[in-house]
C-alpha positions in Angstrom: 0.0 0.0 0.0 0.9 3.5 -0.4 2.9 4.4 2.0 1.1 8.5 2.3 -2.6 6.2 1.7 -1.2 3.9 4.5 -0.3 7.3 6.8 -3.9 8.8 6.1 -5.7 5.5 7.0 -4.2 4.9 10.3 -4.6 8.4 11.9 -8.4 8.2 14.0 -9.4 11.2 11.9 -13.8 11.3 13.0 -13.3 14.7 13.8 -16.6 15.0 12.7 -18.1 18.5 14.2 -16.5 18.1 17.9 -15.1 21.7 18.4 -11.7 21.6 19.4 -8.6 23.6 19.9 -6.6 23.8 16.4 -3.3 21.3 16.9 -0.9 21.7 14.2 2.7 19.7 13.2 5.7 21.6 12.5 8.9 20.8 11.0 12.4 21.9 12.8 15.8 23.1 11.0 16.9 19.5 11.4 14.0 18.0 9.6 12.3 16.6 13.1 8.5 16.7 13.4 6.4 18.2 16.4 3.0 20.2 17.1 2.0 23.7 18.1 -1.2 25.0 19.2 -3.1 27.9 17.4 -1.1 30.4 19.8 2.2 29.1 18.5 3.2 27.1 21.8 5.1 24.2 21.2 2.5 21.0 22.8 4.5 18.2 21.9 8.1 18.9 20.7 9.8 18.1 17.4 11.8 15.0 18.2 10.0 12.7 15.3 11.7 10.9 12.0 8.8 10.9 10.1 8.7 9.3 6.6 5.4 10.1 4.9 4.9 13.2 3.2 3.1 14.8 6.2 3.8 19.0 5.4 4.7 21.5 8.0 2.3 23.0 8.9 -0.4 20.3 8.4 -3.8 19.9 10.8 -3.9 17.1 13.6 -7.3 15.3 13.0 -8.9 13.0 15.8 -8.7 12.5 19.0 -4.9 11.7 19.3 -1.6 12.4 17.9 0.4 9.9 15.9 4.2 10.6 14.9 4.4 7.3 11.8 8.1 7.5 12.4 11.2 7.4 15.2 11.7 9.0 18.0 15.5 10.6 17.9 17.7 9.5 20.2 15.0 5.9 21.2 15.9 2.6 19.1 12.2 1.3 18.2 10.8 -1.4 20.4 10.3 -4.7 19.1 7.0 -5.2 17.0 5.9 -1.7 17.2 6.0 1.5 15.1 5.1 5.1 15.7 4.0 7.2 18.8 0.9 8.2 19.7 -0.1 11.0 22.6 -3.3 12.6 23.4 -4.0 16.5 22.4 -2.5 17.9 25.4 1.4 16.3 24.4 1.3 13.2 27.1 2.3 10.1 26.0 -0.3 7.4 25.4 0.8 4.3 23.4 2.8 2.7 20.8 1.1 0.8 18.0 1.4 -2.4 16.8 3.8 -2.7 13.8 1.2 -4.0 11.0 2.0 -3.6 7.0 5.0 -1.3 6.9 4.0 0.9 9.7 1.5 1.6 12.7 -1.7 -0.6 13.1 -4.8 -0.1 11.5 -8.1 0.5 13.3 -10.3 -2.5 12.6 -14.5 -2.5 14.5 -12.9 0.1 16.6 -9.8 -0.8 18.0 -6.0 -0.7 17.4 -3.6 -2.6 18.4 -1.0 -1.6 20.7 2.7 -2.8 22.9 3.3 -2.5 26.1 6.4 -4.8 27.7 6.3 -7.1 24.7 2.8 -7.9 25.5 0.0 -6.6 22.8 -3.3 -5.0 24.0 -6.1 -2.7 22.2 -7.0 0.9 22.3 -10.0 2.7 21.0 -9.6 5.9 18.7 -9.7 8.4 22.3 -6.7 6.5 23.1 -8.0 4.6 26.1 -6.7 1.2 26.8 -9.8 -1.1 26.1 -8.3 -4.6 26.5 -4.9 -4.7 28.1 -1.6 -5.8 26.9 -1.2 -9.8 28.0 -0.5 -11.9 25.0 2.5 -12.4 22.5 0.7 -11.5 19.6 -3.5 -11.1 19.0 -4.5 -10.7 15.1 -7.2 -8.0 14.5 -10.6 -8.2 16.0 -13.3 -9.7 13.2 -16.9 -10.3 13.7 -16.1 -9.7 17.2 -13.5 -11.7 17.6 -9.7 -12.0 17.9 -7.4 -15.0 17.5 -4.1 -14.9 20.2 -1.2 -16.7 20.4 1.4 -17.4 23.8 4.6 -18.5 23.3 4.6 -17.6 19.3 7.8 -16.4 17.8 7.3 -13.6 14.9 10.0 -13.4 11.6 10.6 -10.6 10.0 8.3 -11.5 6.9 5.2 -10.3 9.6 4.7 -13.8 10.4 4.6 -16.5 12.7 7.3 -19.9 13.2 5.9 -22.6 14.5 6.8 -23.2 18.4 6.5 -26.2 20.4 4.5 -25.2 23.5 2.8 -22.1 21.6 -0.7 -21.6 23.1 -3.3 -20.4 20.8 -7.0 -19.0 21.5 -9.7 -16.7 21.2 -10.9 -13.8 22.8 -14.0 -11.3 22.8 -14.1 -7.7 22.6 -13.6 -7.4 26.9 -10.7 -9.3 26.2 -11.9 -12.9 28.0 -11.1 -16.1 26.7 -13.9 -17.9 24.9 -13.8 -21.6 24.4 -15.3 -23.2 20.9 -19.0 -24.4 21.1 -20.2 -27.9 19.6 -23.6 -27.0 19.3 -24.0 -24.4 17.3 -26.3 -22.6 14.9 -26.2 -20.5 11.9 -26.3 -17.3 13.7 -23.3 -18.6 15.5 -19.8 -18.0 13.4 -16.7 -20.2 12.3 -13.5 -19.7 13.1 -10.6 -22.1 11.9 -12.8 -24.5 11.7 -14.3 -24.0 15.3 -18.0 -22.4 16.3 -17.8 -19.6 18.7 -21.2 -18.1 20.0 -22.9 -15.2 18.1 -20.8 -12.2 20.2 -23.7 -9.3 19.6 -26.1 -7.8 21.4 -28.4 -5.2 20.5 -31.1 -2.6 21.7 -34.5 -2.1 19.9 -33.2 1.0 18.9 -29.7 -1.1 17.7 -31.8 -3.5 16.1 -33.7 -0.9 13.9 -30.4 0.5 13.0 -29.3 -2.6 11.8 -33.2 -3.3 9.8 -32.8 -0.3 7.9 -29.7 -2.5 6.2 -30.5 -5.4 6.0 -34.0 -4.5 4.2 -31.6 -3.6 1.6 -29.3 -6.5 1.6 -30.2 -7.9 -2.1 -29.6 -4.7 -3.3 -26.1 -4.2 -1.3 -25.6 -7.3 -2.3 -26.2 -7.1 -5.8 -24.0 -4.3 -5.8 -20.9 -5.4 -3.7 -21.1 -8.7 -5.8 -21.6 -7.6 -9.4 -17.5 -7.7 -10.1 -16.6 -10.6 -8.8 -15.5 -13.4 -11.3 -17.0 -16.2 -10.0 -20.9 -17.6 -10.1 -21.8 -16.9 -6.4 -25.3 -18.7 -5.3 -27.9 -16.4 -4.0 -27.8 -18.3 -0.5 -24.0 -16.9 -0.6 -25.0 -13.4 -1.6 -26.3 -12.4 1.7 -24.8 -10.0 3.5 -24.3 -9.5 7.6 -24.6 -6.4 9.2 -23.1 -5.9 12.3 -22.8 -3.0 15.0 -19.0 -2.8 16.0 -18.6 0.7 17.9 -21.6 3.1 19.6 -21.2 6.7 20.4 -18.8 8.0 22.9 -17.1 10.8 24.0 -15.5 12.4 20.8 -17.6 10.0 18.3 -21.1 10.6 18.1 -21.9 7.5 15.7 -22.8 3.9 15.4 -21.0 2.1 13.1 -21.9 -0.8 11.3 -20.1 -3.1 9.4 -20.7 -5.4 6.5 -19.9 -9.4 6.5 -20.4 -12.3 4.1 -22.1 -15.2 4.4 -19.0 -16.7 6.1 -18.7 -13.7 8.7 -15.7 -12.6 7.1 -15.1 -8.5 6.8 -15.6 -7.2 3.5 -13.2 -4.5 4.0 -10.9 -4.1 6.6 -10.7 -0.1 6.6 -13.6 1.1 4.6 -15.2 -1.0 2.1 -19.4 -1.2 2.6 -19.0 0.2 6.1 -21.6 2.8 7.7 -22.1 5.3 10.2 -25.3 6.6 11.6 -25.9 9.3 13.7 -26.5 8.7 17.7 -30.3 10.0 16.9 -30.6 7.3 14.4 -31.7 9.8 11.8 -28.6 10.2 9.6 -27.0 7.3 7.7 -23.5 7.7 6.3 -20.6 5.7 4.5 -17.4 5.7 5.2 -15.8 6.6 1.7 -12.3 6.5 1.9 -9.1 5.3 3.6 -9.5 8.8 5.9 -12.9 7.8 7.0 -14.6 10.3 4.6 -18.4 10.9 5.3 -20.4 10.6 2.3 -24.6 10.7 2.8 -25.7 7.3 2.1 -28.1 8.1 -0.4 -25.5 9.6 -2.6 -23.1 6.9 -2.3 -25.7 4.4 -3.0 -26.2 6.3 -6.5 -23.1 6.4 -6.9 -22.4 2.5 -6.5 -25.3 2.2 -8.6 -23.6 3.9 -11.2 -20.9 2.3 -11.1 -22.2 -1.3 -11.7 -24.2 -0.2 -14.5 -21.1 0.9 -16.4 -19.2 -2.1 -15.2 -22.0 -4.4 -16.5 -22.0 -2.9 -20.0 -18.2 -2.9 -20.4 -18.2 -6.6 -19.6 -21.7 -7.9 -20.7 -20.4 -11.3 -19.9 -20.7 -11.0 -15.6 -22.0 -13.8 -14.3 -23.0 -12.0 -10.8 -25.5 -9.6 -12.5 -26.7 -6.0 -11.2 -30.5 -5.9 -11.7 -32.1 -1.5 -11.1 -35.3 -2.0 -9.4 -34.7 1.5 -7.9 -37.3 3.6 -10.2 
């Protein structure tokens, strides 16, 4: 990936209409990176190696600060890359090293190291599950797969260990052991059922309708590229709940699964954000969580698989307008 698209995507940028004071970086004679207030005051000072194209100068979005570089004078920890305070310069975390730089957020949360040990954060900054295994992959459909006693290469992956513990954990961080009886609401993981791991208020639940009483036309739409013949019993689509409003986020999102509970897009792709009073539906656009009005995207999609259906009249997964 890009490495100024990978920069953009991994910054908690929902600043969405929370007034805040105006934090911006600045660049020092020797090429180091800090950030100033409006007033000029130095908050955090310029002691970071950055290596994206961020421009003196250049607004801090979100709720926290991340430097995607080194810290002079401090040799990188082991498994980790990048610093990350909160707006008032005090130290918070440091992420996960994931693709070439600091970890994504995936339903919510980032990874993060603390002695060796990795734990998650939400976009504020606050430690949500704290740091106790060797490694934990990213949270999906609610759950994340962890691993004791793993050994990591430098190809970002795992040897094989004798001894190495591996399990599963929930969203409050507890263990959860695979179920043999199981049904279809429940989801697969490795081969192993784990119980269904949402729960939802009437007013969740008639988030989540509005969705899924328009999940053969998502569908339709999400599937119309795809190369393969995919059965209508594999078209549907799962929506899922995966953060609620809080302090600095005003939103629910929802997130969009196939048949087989897998993600269809880690950062952005077919997610949604609706507004705490349930009246506003958005879509997250791009890789800096760009609000579009979901009516517009929808046109836009729409579009879009009309002109990829006549510039290749030959897709088998076809895009049927029963809009007008």
């Amino acid at each position: 990936m890009n490495k100024v698209l990978l920069l953009i995507a991994m910054i908690p940028i929902l600043a969405f209409s929370q007034e805040k004071e105006v934090l911006r970086y600045f660049t020092s004679k020797d090429n180091l990176v800090g950030v100033k207030n409006q007033k000029g005051e130095i908050i955090i000072p310029a002691q970071f190696k950055i290596y994206s194209d961020l421009k003196d100068g250049e607004v801090v979005d979100g709720e926290t600060v991340l430097f995607d570089g080194e810290k002079k004078g401090e040799k990188p920890k082991k498994n980790t890359w990048g610093y990350v305070y909160d707006r008032k310069g005090n130290f918070l975390y440091t992420p996960f090293l994931y693709d070439n730089g600091p970890d994504y957020f995936v339903e919510g949360l980032r990874r993060f190291v603390k002695n060796g040990k990795i734990g998650f954060v939400d976009r504020n900054g606050k430690v949500v599950i704290e740091p106790q295994h060797d490694f934990v992959d990213h949270f999906t459909y609610g759950y994340a797969s962890f691993c004791d006693g793993c050994k990591r290469n430098e190809d970002d992956g795992y040897i094989k260990v004798p001894g190495e513990k591996w399990g599963m954990m929930n969203v409050k961080g507890e263990i959860v052991q695979p179920i043999t009886k199981y049904s279809d609401k429940d989801v697969k993981i490795v081969g192993k059922y784990y119980p269904y791991p949402f729960q939802y208020s009437e007013k969740e639940k008639n988030i989540l309708q509005f969705f899924d009483q328009q999940n053969k036309l998502l569908s339709d739409l999400y599937y119309v590229n795809q190369y393969n013949k995919i059965p209508e019993k594999e078209k549907r689509l799962y929506f899922e709940m995966v953060e609620r409003p809080k302090e600095n986020f005003p939103y629910y999102q929802v997130n969009t699964y196939d048949y087989t509970k897998h993600d269809l897009g880690m950062l952005y792709r077919f997610k949604f954000l609706v507004s705490e009073d349930a009246k506003t539906v958005y879509t997250i656009k791009s890789y800096n969580e760009q609000q579009v009005p979901f009516e517009d995207w929808l046109k836009n999609e729409i579009k879009e698989a009309k002109q990829y259906q006549k510039e290749h009249p030959d897709n088998p997964n076809k895009f049927k307008d029963n809009q007008n």
